[in-house]
N, C-alpha and C positions, 0 to 999 in steps of 0.2 A: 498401478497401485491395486491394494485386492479390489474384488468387488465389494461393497458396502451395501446392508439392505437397508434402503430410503422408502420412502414411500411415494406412490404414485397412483394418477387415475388420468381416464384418456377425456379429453374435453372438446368437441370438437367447434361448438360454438360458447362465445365467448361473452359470461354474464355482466349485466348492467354494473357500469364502476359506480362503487359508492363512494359518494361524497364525503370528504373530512371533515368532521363537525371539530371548530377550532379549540370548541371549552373544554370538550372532551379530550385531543390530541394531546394535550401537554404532560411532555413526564413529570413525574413528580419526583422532589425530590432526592427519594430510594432510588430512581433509574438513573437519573444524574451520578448519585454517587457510582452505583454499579458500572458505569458506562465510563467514569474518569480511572476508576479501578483498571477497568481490563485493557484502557489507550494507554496503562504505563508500560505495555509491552512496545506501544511504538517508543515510549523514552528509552527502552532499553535499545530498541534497534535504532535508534539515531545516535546513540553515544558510542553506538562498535559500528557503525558507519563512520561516523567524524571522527573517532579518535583516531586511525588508523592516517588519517592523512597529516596529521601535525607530527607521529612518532617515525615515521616511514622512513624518512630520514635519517635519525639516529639508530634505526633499527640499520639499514642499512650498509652506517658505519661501523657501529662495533663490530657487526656478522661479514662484512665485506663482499653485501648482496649485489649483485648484478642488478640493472634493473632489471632482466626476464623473472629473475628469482624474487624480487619487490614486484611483480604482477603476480607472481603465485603467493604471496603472502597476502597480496590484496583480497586476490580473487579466489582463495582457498575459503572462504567463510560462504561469500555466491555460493560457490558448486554444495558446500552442505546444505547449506538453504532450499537448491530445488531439489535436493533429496530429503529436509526435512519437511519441506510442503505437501512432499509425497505421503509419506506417512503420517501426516497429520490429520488428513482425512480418515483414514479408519482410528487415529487415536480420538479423536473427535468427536465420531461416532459412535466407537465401544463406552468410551471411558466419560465421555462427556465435554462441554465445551469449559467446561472449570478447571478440570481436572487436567486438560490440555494445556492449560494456560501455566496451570502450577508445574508443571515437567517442565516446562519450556524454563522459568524461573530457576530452578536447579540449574537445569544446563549454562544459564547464564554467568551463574556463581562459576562452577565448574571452571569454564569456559576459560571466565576473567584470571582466574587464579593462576591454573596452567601457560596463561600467556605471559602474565606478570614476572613468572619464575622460570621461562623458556629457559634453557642455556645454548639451544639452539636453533639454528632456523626451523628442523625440521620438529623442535618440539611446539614452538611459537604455530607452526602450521598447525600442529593436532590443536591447539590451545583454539585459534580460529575456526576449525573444523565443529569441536564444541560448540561455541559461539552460532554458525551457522548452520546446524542444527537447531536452535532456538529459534532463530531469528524465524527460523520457514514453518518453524511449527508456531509461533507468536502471530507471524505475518497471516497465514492460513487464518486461525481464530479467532485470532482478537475482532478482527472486522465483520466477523459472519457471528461472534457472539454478540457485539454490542448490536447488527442490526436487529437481530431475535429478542434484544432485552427493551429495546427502545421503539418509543410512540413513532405514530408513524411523521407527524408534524415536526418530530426532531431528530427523526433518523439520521438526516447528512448531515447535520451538523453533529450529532452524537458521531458518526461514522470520521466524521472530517476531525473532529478534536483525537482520534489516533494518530493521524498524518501531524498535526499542533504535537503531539505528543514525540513526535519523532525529529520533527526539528525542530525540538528544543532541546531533545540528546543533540543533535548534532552543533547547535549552536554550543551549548554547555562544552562538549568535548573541545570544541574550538577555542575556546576561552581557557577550560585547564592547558592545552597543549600549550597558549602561548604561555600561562604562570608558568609551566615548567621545563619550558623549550629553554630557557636560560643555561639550565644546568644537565640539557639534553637527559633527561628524569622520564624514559620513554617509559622504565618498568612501570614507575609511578603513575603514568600515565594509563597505563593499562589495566592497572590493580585497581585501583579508585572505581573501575564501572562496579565491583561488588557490594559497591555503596548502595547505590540504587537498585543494585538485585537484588538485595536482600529486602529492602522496600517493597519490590514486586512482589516478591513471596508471600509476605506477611502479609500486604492485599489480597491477594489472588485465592486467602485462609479464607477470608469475609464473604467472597463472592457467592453468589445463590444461581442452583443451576438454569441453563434457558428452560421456560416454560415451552418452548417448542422441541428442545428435546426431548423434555419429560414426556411432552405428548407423545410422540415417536415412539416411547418404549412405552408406554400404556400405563405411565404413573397421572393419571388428570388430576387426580386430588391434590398431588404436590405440584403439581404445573400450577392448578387454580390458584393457589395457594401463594406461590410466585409469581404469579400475574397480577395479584390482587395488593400483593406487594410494592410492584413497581409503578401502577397505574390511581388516580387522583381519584375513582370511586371503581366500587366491587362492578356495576353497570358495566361500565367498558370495561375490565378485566373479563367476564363473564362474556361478551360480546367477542375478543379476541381469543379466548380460547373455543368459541365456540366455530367460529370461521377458521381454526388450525385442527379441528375434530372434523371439520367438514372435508378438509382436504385428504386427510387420515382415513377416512372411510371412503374415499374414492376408488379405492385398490394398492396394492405395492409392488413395486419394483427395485431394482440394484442399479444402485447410481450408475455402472456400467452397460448395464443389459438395456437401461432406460435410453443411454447414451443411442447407443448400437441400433433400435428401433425405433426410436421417436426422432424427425428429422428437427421438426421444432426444437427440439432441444439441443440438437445439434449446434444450431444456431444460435441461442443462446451462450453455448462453452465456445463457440468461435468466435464470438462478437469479441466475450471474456480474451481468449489469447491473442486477439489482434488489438487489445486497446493497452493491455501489460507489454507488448511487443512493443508498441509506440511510444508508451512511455518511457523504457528506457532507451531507444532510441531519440530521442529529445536530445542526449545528453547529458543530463540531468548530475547524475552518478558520478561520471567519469569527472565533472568537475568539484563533487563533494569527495570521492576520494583522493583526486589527485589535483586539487586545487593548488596548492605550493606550487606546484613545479611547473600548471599551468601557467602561472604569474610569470617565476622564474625565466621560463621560454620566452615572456613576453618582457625581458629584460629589467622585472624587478630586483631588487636586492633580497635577500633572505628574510631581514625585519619585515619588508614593503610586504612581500608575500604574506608573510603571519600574519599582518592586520588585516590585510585586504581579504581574507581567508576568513577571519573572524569578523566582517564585515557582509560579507555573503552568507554564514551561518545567520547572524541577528537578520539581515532583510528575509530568509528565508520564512525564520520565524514569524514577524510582523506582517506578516504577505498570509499566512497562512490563517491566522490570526482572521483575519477579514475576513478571507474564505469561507471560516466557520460561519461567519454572520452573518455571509450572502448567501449561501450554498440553497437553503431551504427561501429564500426570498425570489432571487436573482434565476433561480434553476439551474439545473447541469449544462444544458445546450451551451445556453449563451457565456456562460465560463470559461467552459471549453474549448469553445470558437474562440475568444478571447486570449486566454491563455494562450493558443496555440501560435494565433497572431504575432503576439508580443516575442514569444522564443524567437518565429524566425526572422524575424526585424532584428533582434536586436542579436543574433548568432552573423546576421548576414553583414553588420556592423565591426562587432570582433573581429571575424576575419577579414574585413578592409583596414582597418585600423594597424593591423598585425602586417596586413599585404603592404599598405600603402602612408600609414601615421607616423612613421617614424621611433624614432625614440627619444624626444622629449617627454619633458613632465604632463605638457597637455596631451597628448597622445596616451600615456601611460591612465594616464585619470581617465580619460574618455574613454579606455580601453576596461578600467575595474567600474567604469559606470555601466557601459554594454551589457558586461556581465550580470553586475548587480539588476539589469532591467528583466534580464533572461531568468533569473533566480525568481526575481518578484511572480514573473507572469507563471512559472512552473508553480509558485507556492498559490495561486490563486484557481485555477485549476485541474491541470494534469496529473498535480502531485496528489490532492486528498480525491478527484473526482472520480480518477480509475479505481480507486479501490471503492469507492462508495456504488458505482457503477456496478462492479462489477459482483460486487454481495446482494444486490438487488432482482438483477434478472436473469439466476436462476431460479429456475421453480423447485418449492420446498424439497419434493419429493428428489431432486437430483442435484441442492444445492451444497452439499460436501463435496459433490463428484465437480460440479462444475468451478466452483471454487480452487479447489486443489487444481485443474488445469490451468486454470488463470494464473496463481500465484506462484506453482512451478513453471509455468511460461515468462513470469516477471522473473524468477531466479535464472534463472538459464540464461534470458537473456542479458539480464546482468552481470553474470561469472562472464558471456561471451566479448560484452563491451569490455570490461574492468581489465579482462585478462589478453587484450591485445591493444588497449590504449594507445601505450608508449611506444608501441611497437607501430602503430600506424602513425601518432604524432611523428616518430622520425622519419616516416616512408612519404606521406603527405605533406606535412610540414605544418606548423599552427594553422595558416589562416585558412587551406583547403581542407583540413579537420571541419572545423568552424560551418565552411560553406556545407559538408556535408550535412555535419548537425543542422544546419537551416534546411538543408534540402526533405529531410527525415521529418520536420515539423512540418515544412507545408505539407505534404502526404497526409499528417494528421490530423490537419483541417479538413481536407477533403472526404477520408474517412468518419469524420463528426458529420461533416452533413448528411453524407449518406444512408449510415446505419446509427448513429447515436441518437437512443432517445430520450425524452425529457421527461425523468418517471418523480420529478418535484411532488409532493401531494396526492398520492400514489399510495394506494395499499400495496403489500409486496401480494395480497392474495389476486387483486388485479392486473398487475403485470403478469401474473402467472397463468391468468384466464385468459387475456391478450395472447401471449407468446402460445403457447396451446392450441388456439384458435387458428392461429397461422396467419396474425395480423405481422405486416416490416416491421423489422424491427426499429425504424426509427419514429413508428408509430405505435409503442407500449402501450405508454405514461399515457396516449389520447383520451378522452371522455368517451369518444367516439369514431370511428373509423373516417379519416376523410374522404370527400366526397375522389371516387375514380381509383381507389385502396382496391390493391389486391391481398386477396385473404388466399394464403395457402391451401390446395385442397389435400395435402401430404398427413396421412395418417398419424393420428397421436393414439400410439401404440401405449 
């Protein structure tokens, strides 16, 4: 991507973390609204997620797609995605994080429209191509907008009610596919997401730009201004723009240049693409978009699959749900460990059941139970945690640049699952698919303990002094270095 000019200062020791004062932390109101506003871009990206796995089918049959050619259909939306992530960093930047959000919105429309009226596979592709395009420029923003708009005491949860926001598109998509899987109504099914984009638009009118990028481009008066907006007294508005003026005057650099000689930060944008890597290696995906035929394989009937489909969309939801209410209590670490637990338990279940349960009713159930336990533990988690992680510890001055690598590392690897799926379920078979998927979670256990850290209660301007300093990175979020911690002596250029 271009280079982008961020701003930066070199820190080589790392100042006293201040404590959250609780009365002060809470958003108000205005940040609430703003912050449900900009997570509608996850509603948009969980409804051209989900819909795609109830229509796939009928698309299939009128066009008389191969399944190789139903994996480019799938996974034609991915590959725009990490190309729109790509440039959503310098739109982001130039244009601002509003203004990003409202393009993405158009493309939506767009997107929806040309799908709806395909006459053929290869227009239905450009129609997904639109589509994914949004989603990577939605994906990139939304989450690095609502961190900049939101207190610090409800940042994950503001950051996590995107992830809510996105499987409840996907649950929603799940529910219209089975109303109109009856009468195989796939256009219909694909036209309807312009409902809610047009929704997004009209939000994304309202929205007020980040006070952190105001600060960036040397408007303070309208940052203060919008600070003082979202925050319960002018005191702390006044106080957070003044620790984002403090970072601003440390010096500037280009998200890339910073990249290139700051090793700190290096680490940081690696933490980022190895935790988007894992996440869609979980599996996660592969079974929201091609959950039917998951079943199917697994000897359901067609109706059986529908429900059982739109039965893992609502656990999704309700799982994530929680999420929101634990994320800021509970912490990231222990989620995450958690979460990760739970997938390969119950991945390493599937594929027994598949290997060795038979095809009875009880096998069948215990088989969409597996599942449903692997959905829950992703929605509690992996799902909202990587992206709230991953908006957090970059530092301001290179948090576009490191951003954008993470979430075209989440697209990429997504296009690479989605678009060889079916292609490995037949070469594998279900249940050693499965054991893979469990194998890929434990890995991601082990990578949380090592490098993930617990930045719960956490200024982002101390994480940033932390990571600078050249404190591990699974020691950020610390108050204080532990006892026998190696501090980096690697230059913060």
């Amino acid at each position: 991507m271009p280079e982008e000019d961020l701003v930066s200062h070199a820190m080589i020791h790392a100042t006293p973390p201040r404590q959250v004062p609780a009365p002060d932390a809470s958003a108000t109101g205005h940040a609430i609204v703003v912050g449900v506003l900009a997570a509608l871009a996850g509603l948009m990206f969980g409804l051209d997620t989900g819909v795609i796995a109830g229509a796939l089918r009928f698309i299939g049959t009128d066009f008389n797609a191969s399944p190789r050619t139903q994996e480019w259909i799938v996974s034609s939306m991915m590959a725009a995605a990490a190309v729109g992530s790509l440039i959503a960093g310098t739109i982001s930047f130039r244009f601002g994080r509003r203004r990003a959000l409202l393009g993405s919105s158009i493309l939506f429309l767009v997107g929806s429209l040309i799908s709806a009226l395909a006459p053929s596979v290869a227009f239905l592709i450009i129609g997904r191509i639109f589509l994914g395009f949004a989603v990577g420029i939605a994906a990139f923003t939304a989450p690095l907008y609502i961190s900049e708009v939101s207190a610090v005491a409800q940042r994950g949860s503001m950051i996590a009610c995107y992830q809510l926001m996105m499987t409840g598109g996907i649950f929603l998509s799940y529910v219209t596919d089975g109303v109109l899987a009856n009468g195989a109504h796939w256009r219909w099914m694909l036209g309807l997401m312009m409902v809610p984009a047009t929704v997004f638009l009209i939000g994304c009118l309202f929205l007020p730009d980040s006070p952190r990028w105001l600060m960036m481009r040397g408007e303070k008066l309208r940052a203060r201004t919008v600070m003082r907006y979202l925050r319960p007294s002018p005191q702390q508005a006044d106080r957070e723009i003044s620790d984002i003026a403090t970072e601003l005057t440390r010096g500037r650099s280009e998200g890339f240049s910073f990249f290139r000689n700051n090793a700190n930060f290096r680490r940081s944008v690696g933490l980022g693409i190895v935790l988007q890597v894992m996440q869609q290696l979980t599996g996660i995906n592969v079974l929201m978009y091609y959950a039917p035929k998951v079943f199917q394989a697994a000897n359901f009937g067609a109706s059986a699959a529908g429900w059982a489909t739109a039965l893992i969309g609502l656990i999704n939801l309700v799982a994530t749900c929680v999420a929101i209410v634990t994320v800021d209590r509970w912490g990231r670490r222990p989620l995450l460990l958690l979460s990760c637990a739970i997938m390969t338990g119950s991945m390493l279940l599937a594929g027994g059941l598949v290997e060795y349960g038979g095809h009875d009713t009880v096998a069948q159930i215990a088989m969409v139970g597996s599942l449903l336990v692997f959905v829950l533990g992703f929605a509690i988690g992996a799902g909202p945690l990587v992206w709230t992680l991953c908006a957090e510890i970059q530092p301001l001055r290179g948090r576009d640049f490191g951003i954008v690598c993470s979430t075209f590392t989440n697209w990429a690897t997504n296009w690479a699952v989605s678009n060889t799926f079916l292609s490995v379920l037949d070469t594998l078979g279900e249940a050693h698919t499965f054991w893979l998927f469990a194998g890929m979670n434990g890995l991601f256990i082990v990578i949380t303990l090592l490098y993930v850290p617990e930045t719960k209660g956490v200024s982002l301007e101390d994480i940033e002094s932390h990571l600078l300093a050249g404190w591990p990175l699974r020691d950020l979020g610390a108050r204080s270095l532990p006892q026998g911690g190696n501090v980096s002596t690697r230059p913060s250029a």
